[in-house]
N, CA, C and O atoms as CSV, one atom per row, in Angstrom:
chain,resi,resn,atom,element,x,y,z
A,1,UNK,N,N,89.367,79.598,102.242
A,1,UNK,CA,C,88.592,79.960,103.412
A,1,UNK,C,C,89.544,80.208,104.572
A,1,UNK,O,O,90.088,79.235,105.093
A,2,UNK,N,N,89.768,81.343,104.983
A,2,UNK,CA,C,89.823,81.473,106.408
A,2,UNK,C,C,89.512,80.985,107.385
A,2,UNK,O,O,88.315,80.720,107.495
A,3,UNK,N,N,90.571,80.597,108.696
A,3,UNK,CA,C,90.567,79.501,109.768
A,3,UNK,C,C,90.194,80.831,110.693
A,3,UNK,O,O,91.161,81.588,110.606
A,4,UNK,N,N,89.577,81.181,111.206
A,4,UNK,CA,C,89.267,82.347,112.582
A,4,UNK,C,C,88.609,81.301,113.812
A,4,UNK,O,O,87.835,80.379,113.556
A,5,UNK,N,N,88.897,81.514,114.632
A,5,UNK,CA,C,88.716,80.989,116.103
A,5,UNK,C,C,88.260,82.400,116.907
A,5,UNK,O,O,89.288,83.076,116.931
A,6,UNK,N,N,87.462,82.952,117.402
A,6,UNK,CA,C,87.189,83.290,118.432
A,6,UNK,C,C,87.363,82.992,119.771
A,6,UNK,O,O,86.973,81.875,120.112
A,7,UNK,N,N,87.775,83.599,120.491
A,7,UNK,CA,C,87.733,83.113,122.220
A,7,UNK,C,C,87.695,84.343,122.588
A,7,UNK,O,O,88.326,85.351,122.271
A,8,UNK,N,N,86.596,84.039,123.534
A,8,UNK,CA,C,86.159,85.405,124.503
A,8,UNK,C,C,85.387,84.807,125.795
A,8,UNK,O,O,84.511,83.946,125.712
A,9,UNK,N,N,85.853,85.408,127.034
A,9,UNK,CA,C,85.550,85.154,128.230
A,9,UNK,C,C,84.493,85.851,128.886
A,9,UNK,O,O,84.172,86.998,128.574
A,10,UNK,N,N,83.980,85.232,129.726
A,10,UNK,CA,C,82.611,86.405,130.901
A,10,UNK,C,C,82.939,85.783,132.242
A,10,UNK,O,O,83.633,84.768,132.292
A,11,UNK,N,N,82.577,86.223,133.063
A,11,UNK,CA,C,82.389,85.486,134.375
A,11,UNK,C,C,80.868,85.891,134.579
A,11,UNK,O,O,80.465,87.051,134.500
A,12,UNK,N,N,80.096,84.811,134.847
A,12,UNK,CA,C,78.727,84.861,135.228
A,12,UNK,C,C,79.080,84.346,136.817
A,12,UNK,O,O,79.824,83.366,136.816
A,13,UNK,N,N,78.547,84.988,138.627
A,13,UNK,CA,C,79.125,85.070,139.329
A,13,UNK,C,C,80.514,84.329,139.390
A,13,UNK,O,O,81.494,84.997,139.058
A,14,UNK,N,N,80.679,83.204,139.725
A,14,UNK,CA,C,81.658,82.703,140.475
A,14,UNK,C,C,82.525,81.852,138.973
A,14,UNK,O,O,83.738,81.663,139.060
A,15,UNK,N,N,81.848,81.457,137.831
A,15,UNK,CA,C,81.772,80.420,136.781
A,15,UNK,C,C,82.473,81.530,135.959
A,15,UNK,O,O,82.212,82.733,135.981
A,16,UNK,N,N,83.536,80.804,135.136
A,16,UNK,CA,C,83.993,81.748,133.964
A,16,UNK,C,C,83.073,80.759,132.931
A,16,UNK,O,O,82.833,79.594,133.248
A,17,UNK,N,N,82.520,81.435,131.485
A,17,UNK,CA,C,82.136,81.249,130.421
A,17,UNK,C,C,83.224,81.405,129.204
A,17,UNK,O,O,83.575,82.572,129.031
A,18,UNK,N,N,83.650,80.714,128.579
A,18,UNK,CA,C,84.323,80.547,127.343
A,18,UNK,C,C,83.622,80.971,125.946
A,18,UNK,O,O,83.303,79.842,125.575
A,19,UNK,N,N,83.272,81.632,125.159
A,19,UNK,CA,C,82.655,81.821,124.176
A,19,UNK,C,C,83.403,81.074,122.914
A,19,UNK,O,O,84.477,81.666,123.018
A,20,UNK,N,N,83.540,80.430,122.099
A,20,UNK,CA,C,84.084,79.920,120.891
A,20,UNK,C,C,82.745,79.962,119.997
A,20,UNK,O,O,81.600,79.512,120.034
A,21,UNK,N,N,83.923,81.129,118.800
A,21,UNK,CA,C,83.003,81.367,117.507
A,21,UNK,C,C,84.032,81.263,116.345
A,21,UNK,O,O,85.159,81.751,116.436
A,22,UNK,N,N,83.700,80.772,115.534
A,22,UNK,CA,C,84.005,80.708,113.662
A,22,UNK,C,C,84.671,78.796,114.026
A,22,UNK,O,O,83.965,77.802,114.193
A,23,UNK,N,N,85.815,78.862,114.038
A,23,UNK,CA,C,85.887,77.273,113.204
A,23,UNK,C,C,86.992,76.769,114.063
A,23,UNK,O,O,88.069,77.345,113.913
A,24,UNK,N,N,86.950,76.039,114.724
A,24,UNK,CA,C,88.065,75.499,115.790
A,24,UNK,C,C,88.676,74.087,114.879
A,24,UNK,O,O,87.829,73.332,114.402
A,25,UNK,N,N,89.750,73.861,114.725
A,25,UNK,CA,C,90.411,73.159,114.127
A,25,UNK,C,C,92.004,73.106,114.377
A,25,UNK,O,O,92.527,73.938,115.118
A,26,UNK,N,N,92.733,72.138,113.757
A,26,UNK,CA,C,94.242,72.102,114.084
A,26,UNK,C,C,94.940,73.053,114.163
A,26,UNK,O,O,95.916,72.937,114.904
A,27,UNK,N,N,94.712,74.507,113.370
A,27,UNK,CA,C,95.327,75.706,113.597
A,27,UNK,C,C,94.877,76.191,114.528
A,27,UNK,O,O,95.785,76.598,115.252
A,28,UNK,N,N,93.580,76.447,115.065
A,28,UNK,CA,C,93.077,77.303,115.629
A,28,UNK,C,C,93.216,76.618,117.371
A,28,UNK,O,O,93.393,77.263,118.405
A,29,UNK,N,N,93.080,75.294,117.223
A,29,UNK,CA,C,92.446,75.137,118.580
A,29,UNK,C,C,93.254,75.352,119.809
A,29,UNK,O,O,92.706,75.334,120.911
A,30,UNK,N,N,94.843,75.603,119.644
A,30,UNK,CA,C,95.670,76.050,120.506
A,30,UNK,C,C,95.531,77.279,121.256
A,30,UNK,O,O,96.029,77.509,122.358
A,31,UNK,N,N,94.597,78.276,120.352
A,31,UNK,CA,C,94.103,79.631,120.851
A,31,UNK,C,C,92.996,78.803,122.360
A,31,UNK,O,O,93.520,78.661,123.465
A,32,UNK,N,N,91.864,78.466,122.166
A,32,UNK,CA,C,91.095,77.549,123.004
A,32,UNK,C,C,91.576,76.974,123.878
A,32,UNK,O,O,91.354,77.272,125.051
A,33,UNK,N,N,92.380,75.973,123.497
A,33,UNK,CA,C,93.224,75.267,124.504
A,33,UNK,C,C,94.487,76.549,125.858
A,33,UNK,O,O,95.095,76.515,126.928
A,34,UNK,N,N,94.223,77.254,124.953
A,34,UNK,CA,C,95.346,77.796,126.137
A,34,UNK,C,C,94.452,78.824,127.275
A,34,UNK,O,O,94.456,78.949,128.500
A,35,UNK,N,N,93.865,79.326,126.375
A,35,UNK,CA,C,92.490,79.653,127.182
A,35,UNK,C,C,91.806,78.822,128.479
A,35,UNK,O,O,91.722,79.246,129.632
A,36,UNK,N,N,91.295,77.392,127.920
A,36,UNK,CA,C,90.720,77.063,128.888
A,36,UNK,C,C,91.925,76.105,130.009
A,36,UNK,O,O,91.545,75.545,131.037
A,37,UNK,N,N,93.502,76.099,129.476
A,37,UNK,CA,C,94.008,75.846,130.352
A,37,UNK,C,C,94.731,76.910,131.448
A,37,UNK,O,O,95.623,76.612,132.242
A,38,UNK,N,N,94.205,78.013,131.301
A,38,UNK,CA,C,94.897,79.264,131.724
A,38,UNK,C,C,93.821,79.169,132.965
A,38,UNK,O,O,94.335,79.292,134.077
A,39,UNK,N,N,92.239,78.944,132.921
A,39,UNK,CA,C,91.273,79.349,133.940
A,39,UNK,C,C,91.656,78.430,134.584
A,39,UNK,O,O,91.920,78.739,135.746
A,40,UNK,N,N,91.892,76.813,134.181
A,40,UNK,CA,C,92.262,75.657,134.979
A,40,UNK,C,C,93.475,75.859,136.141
A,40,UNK,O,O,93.480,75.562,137.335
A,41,UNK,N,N,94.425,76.445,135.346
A,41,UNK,CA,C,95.844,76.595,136.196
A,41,UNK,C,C,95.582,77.729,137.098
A,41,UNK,O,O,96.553,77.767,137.854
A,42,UNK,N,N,94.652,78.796,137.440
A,42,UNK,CA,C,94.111,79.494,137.620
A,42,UNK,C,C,93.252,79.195,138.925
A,42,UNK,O,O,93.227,80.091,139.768
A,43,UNK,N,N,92.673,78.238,139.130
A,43,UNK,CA,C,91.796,77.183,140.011
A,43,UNK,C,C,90.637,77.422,139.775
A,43,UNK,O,O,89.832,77.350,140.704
A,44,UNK,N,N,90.154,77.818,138.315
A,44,UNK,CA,C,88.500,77.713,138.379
A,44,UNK,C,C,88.597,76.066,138.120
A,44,UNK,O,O,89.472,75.315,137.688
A,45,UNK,N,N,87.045,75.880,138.682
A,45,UNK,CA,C,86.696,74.166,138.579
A,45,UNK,C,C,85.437,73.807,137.779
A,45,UNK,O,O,85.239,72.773,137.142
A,46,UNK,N,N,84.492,75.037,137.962
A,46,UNK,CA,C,83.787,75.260,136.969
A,46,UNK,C,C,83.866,75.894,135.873
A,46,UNK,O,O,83.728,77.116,135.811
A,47,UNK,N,N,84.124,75.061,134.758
A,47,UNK,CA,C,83.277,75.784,133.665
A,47,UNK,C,C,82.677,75.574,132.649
A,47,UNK,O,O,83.079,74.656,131.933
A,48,UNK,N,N,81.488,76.374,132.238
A,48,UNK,CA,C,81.188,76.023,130.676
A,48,UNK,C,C,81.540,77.118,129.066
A,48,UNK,O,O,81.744,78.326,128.942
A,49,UNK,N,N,81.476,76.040,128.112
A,49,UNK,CA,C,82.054,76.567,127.134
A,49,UNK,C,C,80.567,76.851,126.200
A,49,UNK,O,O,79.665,76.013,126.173
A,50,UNK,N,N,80.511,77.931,125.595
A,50,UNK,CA,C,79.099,78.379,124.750
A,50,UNK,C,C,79.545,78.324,123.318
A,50,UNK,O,O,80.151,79.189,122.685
A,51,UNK,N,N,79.080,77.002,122.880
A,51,UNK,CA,C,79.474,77.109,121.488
A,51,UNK,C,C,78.235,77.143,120.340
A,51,UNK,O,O,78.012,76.343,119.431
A,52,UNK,N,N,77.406,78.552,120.781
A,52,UNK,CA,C,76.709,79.202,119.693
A,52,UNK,C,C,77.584,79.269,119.036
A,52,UNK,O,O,77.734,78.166,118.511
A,53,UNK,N,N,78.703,80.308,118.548
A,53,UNK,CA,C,79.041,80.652,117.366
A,53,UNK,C,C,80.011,79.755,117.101
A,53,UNK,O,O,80.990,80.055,116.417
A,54,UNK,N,N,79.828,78.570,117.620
A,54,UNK,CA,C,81.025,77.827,116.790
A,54,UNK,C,C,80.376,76.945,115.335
A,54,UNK,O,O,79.375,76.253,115.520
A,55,UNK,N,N,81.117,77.026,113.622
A,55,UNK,CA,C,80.542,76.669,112.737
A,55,UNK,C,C,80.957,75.601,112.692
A,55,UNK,O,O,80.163,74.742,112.307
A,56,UNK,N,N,82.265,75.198,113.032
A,56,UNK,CA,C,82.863,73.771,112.764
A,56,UNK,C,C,83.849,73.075,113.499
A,56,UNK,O,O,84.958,73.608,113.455
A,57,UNK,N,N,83.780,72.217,114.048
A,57,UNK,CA,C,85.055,71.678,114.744
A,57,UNK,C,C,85.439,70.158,114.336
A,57,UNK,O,O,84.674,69.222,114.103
A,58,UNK,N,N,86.787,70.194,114.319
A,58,UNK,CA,C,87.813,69.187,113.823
A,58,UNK,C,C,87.700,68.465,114.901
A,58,UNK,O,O,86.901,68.780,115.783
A,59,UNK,N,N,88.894,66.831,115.032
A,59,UNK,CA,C,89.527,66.247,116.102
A,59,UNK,C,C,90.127,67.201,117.108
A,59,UNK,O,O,90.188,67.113,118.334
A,60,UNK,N,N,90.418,67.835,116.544
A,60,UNK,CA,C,91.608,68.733,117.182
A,60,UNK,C,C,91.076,69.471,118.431
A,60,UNK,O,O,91.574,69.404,119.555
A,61,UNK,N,N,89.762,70.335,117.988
A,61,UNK,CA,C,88.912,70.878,118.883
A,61,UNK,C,C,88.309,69.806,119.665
A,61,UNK,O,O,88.024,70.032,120.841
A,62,UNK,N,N,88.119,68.843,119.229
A,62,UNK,CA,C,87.346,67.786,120.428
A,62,UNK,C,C,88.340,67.476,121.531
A,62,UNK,O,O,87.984,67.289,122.694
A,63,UNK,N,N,89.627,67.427,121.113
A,63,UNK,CA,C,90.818,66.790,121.344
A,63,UNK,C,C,91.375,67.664,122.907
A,63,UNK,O,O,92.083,67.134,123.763
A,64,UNK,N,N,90.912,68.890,122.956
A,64,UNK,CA,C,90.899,70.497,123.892
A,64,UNK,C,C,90.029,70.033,124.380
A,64,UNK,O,O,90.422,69.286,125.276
A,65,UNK,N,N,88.867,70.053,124.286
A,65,UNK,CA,C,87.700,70.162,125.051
A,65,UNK,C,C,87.990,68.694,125.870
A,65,UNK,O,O,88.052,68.991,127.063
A,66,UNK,N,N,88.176,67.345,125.712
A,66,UNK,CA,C,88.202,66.655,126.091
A,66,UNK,C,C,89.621,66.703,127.164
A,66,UNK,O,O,89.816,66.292,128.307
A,67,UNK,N,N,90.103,67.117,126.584
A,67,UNK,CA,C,91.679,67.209,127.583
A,67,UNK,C,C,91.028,68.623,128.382
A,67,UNK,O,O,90.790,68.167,129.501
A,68,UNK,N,N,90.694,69.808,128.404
A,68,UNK,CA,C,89.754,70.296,129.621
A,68,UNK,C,C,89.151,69.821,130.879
A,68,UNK,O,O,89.235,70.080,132.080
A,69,UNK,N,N,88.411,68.901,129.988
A,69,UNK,CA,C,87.039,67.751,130.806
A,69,UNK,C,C,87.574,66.767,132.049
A,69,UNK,O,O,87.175,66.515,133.186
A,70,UNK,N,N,88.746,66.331,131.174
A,70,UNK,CA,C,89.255,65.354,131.802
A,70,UNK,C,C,90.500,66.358,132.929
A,70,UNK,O,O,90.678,66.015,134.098
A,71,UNK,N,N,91.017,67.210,132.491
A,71,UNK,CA,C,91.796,67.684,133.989
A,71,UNK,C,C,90.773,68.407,134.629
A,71,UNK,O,O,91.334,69.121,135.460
A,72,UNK,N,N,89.770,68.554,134.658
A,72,UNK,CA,C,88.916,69.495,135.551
A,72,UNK,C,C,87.648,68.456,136.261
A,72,UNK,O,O,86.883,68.525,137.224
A,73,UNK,N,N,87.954,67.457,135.130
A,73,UNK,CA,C,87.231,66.131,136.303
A,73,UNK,C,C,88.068,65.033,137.468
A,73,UNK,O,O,87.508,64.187,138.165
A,74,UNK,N,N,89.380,65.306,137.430
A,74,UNK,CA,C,90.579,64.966,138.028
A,74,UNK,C,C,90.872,65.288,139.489
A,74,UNK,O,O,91.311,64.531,140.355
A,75,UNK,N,N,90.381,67.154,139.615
A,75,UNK,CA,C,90.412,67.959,140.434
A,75,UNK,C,C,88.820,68.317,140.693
A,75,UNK,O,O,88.436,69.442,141.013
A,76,UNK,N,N,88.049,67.294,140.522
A,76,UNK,CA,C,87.027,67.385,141.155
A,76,UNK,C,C,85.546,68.307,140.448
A,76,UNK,O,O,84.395,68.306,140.884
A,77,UNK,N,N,86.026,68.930,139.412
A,77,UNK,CA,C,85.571,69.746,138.451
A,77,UNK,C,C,84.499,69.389,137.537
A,77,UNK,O,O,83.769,68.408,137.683
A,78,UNK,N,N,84.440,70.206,136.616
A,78,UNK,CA,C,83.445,69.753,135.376
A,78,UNK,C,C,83.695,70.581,134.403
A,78,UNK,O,O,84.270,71.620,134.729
A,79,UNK,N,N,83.427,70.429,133.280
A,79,UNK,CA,C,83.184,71.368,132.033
A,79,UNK,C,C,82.072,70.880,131.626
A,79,UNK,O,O,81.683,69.713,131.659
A,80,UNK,N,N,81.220,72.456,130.970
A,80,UNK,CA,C,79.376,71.598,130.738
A,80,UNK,C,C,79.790,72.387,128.959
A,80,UNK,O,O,80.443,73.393,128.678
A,81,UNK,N,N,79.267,71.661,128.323
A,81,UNK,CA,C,78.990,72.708,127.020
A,81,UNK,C,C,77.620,73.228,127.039
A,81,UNK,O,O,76.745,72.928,127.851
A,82,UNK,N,N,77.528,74.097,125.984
A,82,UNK,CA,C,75.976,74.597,126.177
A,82,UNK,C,C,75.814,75.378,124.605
A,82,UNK,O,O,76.840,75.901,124.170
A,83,UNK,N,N,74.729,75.450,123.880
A,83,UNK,CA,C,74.164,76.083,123.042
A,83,UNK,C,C,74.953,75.529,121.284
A,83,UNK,O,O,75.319,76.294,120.392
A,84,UNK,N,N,74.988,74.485,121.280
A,84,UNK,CA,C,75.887,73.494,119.970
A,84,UNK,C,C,74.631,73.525,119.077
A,84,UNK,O,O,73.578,72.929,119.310
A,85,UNK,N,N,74.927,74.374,117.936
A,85,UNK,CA,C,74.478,74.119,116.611
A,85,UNK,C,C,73.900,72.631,116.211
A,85,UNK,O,O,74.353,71.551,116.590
A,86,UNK,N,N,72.836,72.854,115.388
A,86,UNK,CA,C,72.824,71.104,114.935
A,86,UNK,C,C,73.923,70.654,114.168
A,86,UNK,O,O,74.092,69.470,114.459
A,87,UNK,N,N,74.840,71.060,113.240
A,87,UNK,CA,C,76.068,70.616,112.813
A,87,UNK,C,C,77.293,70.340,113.916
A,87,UNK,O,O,78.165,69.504,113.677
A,88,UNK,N,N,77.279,70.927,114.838
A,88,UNK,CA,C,78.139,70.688,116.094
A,88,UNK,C,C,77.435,69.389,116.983
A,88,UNK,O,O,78.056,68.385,117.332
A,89,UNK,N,N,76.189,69.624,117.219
A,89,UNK,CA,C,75.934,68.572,117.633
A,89,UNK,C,C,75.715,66.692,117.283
A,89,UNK,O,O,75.487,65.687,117.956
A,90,UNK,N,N,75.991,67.089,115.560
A,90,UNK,CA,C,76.176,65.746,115.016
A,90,UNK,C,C,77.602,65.100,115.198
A,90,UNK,O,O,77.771,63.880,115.181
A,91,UNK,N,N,78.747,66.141,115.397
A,91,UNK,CA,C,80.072,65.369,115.718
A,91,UNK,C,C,79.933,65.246,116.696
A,91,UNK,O,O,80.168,64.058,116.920
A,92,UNK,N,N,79.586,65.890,117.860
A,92,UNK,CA,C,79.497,65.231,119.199
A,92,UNK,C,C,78.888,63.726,118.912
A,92,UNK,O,O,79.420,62.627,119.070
A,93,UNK,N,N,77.655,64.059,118.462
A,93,UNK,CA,C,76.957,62.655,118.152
A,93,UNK,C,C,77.706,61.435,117.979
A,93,UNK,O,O,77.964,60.560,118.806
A,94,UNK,N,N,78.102,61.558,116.392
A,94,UNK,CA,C,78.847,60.635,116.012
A,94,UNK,C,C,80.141,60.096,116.936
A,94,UNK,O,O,80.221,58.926,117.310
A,95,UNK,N,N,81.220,61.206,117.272
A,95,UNK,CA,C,82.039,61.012,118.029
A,95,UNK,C,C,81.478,60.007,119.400
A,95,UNK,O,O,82.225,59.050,119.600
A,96,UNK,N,N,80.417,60.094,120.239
A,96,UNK,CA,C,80.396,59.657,120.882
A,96,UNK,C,C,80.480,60.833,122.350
A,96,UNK,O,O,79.985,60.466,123.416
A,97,UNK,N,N,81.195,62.313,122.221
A,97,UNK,CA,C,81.265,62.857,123.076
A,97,UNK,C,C,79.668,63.218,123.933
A,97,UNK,O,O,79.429,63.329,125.136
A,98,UNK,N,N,78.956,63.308,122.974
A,98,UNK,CA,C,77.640,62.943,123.881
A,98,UNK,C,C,77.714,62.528,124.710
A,98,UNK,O,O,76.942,63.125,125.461
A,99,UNK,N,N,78.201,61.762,125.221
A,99,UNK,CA,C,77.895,60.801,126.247
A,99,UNK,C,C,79.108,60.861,127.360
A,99,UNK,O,O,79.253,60.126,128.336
A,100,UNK,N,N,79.849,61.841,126.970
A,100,UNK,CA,C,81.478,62.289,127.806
A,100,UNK,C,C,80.839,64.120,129.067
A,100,UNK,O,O,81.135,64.352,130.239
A,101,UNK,N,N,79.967,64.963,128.098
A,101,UNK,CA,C,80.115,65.963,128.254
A,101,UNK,C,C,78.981,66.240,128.718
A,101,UNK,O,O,78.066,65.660,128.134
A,102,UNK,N,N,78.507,67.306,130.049
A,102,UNK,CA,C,77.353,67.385,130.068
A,102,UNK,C,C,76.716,68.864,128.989
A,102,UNK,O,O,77.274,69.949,128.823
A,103,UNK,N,N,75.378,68.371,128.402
A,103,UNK,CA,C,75.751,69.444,126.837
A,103,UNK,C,C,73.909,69.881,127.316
A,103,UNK,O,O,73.035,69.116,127.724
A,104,UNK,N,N,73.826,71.696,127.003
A,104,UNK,CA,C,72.791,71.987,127.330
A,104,UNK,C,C,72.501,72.543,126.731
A,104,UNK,O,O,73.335,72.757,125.852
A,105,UNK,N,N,70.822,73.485,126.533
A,105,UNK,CA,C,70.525,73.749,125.438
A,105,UNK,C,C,70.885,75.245,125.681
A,105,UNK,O,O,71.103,75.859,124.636
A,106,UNK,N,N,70.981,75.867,126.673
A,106,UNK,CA,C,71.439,77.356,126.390
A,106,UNK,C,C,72.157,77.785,127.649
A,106,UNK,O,O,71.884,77.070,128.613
A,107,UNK,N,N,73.163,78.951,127.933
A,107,UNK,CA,C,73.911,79.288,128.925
A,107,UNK,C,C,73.036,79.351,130.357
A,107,UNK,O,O,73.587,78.689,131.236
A,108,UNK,N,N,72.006,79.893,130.709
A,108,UNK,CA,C,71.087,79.382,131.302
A,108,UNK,C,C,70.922,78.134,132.105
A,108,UNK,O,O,71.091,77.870,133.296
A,109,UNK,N,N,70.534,77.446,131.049
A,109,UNK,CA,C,70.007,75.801,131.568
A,109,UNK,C,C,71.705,75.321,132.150
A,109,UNK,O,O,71.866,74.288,132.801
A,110,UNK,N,N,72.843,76.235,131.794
A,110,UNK,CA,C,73.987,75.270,131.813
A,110,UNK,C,C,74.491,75.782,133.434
A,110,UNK,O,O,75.094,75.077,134.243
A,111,UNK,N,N,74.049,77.217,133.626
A,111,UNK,CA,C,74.968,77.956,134.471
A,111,UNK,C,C,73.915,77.409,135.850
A,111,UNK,O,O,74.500,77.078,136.881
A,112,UNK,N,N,72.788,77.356,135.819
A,112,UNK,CA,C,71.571,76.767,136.758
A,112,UNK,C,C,71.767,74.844,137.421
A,112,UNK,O,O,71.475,74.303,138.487
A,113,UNK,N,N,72.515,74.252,135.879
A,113,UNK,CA,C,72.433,72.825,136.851
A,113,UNK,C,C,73.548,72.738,137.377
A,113,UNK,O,O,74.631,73.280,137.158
A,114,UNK,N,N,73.044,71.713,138.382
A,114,UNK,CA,C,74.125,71.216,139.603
A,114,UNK,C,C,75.583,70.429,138.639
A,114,UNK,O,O,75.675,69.558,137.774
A,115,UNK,N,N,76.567,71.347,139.405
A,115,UNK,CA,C,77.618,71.158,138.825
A,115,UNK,C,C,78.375,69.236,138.872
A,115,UNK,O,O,79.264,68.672,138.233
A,116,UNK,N,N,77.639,68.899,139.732
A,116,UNK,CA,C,77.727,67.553,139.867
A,116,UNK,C,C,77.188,66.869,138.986
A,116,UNK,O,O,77.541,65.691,139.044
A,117,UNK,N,N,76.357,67.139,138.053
A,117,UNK,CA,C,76.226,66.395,136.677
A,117,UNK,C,C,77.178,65.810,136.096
A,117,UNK,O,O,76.992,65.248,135.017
């Protein structure tokens, strides 16, 4: 099986959007990671990541997203996720990141709440 990572960007007004699709894992997640540390170094403070098309994620991918979270909550920031598969949403589960990330049900509901969540 093939490791493919997707990353693709939008800006919805002021907010960049991250898209991650196919399978984020130890190979892949450096593509992601550099991505969302590029908007950071950059001075966006908002953002969320849309992981409709994501099928699977490792430690590795949690491991990015959480190192995101945490420098963009440092500088006053946030990262929201939004649109997680029910298989994505059981490692959050289990992991515990539930309870780290604010996680919504679609780009919408994510780009609308108060970034102070």
């Amino acid at each position: 099986m093939s490791t493919i990572l997707q990353v693709a960007e939008e800006r919805r007004g002021d907010i960049p959007v991250v898209f991650l699709k196919g399978r984020m894992d130890a190979t892949t997640s450096p593509d992601a990671e550099a991505h969302i540390n590029r908007l950071i170094d950059g001075g966006d403070r908002q953002l969320v990541v849309d992981l409709s098309g994501l099928e699977y994620i490792s430690s590795a991918g949690l491991r990015v997203l959480l190192s995101g979270l945490k420098r963009l909550k440092s500088s006053g920031g946030m990262l929201k996720l939004t649109a997680l598969a029910p298989e994505i949403q059981k490692v959050f589960d289990i992991a515990g990141f539930n309870r780290l990330f604010p996680i919504y049900r679609n780009l919408d509901e994510a780009l609308g709440a108060d970034p102070a969540r």
